[in-house]
C-alpha positions as CSV (number, residue, x, y, z in Angstrom):
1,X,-28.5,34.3,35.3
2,X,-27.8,35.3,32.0
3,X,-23.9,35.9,31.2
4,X,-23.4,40.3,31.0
5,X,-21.9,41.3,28.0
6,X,-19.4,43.6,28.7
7,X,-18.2,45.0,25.1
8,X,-22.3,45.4,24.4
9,X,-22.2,48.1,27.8
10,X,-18.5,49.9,26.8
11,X,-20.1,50.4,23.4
12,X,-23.3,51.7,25.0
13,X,-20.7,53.5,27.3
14,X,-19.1,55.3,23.6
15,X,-22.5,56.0,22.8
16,X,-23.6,57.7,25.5
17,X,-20.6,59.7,26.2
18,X,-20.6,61.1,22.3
19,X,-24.5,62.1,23.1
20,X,-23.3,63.6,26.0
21,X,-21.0,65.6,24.4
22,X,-22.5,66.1,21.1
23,X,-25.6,67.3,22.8
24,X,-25.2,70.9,23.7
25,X,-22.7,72.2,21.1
26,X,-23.0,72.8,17.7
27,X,-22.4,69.7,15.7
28,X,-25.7,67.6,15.8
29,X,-26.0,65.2,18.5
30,X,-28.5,63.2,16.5
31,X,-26.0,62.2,13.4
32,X,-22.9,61.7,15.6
33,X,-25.1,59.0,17.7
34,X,-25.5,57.4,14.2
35,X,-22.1,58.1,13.1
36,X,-20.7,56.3,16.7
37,X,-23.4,53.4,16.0
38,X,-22.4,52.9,12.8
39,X,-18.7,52.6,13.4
40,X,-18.9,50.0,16.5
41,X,-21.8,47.7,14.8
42,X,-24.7,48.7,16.7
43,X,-26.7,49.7,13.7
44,X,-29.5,52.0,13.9
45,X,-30.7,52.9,17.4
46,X,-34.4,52.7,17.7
47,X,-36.8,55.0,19.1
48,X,-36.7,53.8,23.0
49,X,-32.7,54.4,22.6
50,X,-33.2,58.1,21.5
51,X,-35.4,58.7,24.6
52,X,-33.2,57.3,27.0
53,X,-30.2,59.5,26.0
54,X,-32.4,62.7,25.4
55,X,-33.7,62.3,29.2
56,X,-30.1,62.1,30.6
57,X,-29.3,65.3,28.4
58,X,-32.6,66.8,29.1
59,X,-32.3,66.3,33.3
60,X,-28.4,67.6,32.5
61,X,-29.1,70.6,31.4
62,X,-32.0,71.1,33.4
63,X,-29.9,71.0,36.5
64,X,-27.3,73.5,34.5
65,X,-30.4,76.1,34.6
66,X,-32.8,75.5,37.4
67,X,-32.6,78.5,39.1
68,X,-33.5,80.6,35.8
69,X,-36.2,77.6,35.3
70,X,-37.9,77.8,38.8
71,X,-37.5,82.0,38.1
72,X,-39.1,82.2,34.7
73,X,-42.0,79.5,35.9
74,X,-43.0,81.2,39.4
75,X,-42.5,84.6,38.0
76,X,-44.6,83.6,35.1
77,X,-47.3,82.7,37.2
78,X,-47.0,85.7,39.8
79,X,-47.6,88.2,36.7
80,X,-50.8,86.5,35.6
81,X,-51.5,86.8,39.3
82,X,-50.4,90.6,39.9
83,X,-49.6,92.1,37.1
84,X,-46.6,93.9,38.6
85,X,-43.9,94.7,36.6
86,X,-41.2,93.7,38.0
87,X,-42.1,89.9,36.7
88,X,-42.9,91.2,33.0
89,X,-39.4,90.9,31.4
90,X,-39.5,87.1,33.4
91,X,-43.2,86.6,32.0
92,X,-42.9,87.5,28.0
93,X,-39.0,85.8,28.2
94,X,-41.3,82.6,28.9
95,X,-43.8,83.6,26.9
96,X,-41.6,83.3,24.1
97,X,-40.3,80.2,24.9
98,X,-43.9,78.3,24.7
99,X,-44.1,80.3,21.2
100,X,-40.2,79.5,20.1
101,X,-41.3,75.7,21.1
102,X,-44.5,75.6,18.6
103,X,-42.7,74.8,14.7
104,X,-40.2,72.3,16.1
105,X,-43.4,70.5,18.5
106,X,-46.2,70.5,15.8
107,X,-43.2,69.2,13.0
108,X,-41.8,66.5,15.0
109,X,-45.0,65.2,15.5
110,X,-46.5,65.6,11.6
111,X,-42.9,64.7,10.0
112,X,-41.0,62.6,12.5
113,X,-41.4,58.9,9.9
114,X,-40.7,61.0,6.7
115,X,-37.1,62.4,8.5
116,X,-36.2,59.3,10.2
117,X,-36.9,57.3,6.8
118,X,-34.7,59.3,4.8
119,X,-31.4,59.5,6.8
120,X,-28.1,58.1,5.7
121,X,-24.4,59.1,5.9
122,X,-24.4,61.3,3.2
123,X,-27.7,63.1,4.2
124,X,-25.6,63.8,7.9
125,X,-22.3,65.2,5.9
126,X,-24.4,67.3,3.9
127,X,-26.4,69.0,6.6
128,X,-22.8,69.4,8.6
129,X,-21.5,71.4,5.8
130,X,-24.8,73.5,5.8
131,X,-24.4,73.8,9.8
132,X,-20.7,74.8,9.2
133,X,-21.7,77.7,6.9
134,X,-23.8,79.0,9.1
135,X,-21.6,78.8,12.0
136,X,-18.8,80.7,10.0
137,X,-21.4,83.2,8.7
138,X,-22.3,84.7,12.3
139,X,-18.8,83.9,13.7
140,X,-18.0,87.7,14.0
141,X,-21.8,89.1,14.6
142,X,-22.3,90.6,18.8
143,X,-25.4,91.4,19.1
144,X,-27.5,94.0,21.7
145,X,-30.9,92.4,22.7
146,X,-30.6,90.9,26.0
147,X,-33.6,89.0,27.8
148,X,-36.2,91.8,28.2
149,X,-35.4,93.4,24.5
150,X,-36.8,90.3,22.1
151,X,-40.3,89.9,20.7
152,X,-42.7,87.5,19.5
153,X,-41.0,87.3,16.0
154,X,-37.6,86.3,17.2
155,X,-39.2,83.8,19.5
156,X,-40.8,82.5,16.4
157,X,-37.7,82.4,14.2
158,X,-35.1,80.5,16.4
159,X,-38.3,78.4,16.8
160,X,-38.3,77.6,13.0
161,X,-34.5,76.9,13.5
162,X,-35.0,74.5,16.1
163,X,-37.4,72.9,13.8
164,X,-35.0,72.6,11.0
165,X,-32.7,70.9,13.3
166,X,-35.2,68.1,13.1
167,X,-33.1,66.6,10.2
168,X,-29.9,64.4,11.4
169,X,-26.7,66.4,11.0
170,X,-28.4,70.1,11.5
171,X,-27.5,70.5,15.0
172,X,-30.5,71.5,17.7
173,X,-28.0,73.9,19.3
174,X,-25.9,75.4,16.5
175,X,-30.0,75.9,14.4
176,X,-31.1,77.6,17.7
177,X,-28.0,79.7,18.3
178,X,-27.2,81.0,14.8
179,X,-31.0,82.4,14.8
180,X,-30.8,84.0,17.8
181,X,-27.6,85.6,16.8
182,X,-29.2,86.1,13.4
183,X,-31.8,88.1,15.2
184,X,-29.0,90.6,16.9
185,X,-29.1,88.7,20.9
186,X,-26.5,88.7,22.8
187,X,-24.1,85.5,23.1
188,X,-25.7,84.9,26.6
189,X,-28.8,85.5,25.7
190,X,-28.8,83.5,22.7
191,X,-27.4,80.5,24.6
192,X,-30.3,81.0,27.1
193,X,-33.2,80.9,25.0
194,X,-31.5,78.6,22.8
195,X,-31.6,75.9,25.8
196,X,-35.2,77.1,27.1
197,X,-36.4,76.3,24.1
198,X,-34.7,72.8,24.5
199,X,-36.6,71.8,27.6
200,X,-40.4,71.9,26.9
201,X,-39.9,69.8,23.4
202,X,-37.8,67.2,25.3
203,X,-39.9,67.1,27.8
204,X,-43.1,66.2,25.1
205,X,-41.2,64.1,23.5
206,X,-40.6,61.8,26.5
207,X,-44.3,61.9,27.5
208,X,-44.9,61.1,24.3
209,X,-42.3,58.6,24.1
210,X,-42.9,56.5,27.4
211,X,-45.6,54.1,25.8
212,X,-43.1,53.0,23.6
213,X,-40.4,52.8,25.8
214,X,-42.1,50.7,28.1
215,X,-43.2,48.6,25.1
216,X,-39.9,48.0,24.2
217,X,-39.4,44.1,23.8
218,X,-35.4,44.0,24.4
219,X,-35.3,46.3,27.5
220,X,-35.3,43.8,30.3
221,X,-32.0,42.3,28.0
222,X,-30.4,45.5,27.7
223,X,-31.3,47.4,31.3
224,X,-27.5,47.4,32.0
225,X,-26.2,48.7,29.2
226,X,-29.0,51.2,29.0
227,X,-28.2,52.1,32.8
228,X,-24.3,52.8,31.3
229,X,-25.6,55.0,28.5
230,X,-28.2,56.9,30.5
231,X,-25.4,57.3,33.0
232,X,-22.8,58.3,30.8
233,X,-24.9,60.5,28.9
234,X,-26.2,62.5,32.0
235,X,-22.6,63.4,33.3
236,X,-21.0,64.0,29.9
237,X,-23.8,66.4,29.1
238,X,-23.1,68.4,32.4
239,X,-19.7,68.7,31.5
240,X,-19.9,69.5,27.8
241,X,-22.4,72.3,28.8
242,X,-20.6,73.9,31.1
243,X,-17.5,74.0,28.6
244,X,-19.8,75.1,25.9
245,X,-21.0,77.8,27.9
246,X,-17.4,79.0,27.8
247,X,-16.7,79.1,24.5
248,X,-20.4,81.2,23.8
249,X,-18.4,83.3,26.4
250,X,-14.9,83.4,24.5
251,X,-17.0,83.7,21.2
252,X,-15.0,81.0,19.8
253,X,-17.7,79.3,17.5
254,X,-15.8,79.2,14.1
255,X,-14.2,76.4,15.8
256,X,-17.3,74.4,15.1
257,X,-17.3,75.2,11.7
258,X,-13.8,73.6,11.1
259,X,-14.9,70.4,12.7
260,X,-18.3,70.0,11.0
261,X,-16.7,70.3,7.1
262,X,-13.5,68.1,8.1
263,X,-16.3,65.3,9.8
264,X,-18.6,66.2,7.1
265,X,-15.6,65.6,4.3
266,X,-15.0,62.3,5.8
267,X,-18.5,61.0,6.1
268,X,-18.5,61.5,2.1
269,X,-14.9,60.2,1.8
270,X,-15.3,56.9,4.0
271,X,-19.2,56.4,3.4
């Protein structure tokens, strides 16, 4: 039996608590994975890595929402069916989704090597300052639309910010949320739709990520530490959710915006 190493799983641990956390609030989960990697001598995490984590995040949040999930699906389904209008607002809400997912799913697949080849600490401290400005810029806005108010073209523009979120340090979350505030949603709407719109690209990029995570040469050497990080990233994810929902509540995002240009300011000071 091979000896475990048990510094390799705390630093898997680190890892998988800062996805956890990083995950669902504005500050780019993505380039604070590398950031954490960097700084405990990991080095780049590879692709199989990235879909380990996203699953525990994904299946977090996914049990955060699956009463609006197993809602928006079956009443989805029972409009098709009936047409009564009493599922419609449920029906176009999904709608929308399936059309918010479309820039981020059809980029990730056409640009995914260009992105990933051109990532570095300054190229994450940059795109924090950018995700800072924007935070700051909608700090103050309270918007009106609630569920059954949007259309097609807001679905279609916090999908473009989702797909600008693509880059390492633009956060998934903050892109998402700042467009749908953009657009004049509501906080709990725009927190909503943002993390609709999280699910069904996760979810294709697993599927599409499996044959490569089963390829993975190292995994049978690293299946404990993987089990830490998937584990650690699953509960930290729940819990970082459900304290990000209440600061969308408090409508305390500028404090986001201070943390991304002091991190970003030390990624160019240190890096």
């Amino acid at each position: 039996m091979e000896n475990i190493d048990i510094m390799l799983i705390v630093k898997h641990i680190i890892i998988g608590l800062v996805q956890g956390f990083t995950e669902p609030i504005p500050v780019s989960s993505s380039g604070h994975v590398m950031i954490a990697s960097e700084m405990l001598g990991l080095g780049e995490q590879g692709f199989t890595f990235a879909i380990l984590t996203n699953t525990a995040s994904l299946l977090a949040i996914m049990y955060i929402y699956r009463e609006d999930i197993v809602r928006l699906i079956s009443h989805f389904f029972l409009y098709l069916k009936t047409r009564e209008k009493r599922y419609n607002a449920d029906f176009r809400f999904a709608l929308y989704i399936v059309i918010g997912s479309i820039p981020a799913g059809v980029l990730g697949v056409l640009l995914s090597d260009v992105i990933a080849d051109n990532v570095s600490m300054t190229t994450i401290a940059l795109m924090l300052f950018v995700t800072g400005t924007a935070l700051w810029l909608i700090r103050n806005m309270r918007g009106k639309k609630k569920d059954a108010d949007l259309r097609a073209k807001d679905a279609i523009i916090v999908g473009l910010g989702q797909a600008v979120a693509l880059t390492p340090g633009i956060s998934r979350s903050g892109a998402t949320i700042i467009s749908a505030i953009a657009v004049g949603m509501k906080q709990d709407t725009a927190l909503r739709f943002s993390f609709m719109l999280y699910i069904p690209v996760s979810l294709g990029g697993v599927v599409l990520g499996i044959t490569d995570f089963l390829d993975e040469p190292n995994k049978g050497a690293l299946a404990l530490p993987y089990a830490a990080t998937f584990l650690a990233t699953l509960i930290m994810t729940y819990f970082a959710m459900r304290w990000f929902m209440g600061i969308m509540k408090s409508g305390k995002l500028s404090y986001f915006t201070y943390y991304c240009f002091i991190v970003g300011t030390l990624l160019l000071l240190f890096y």
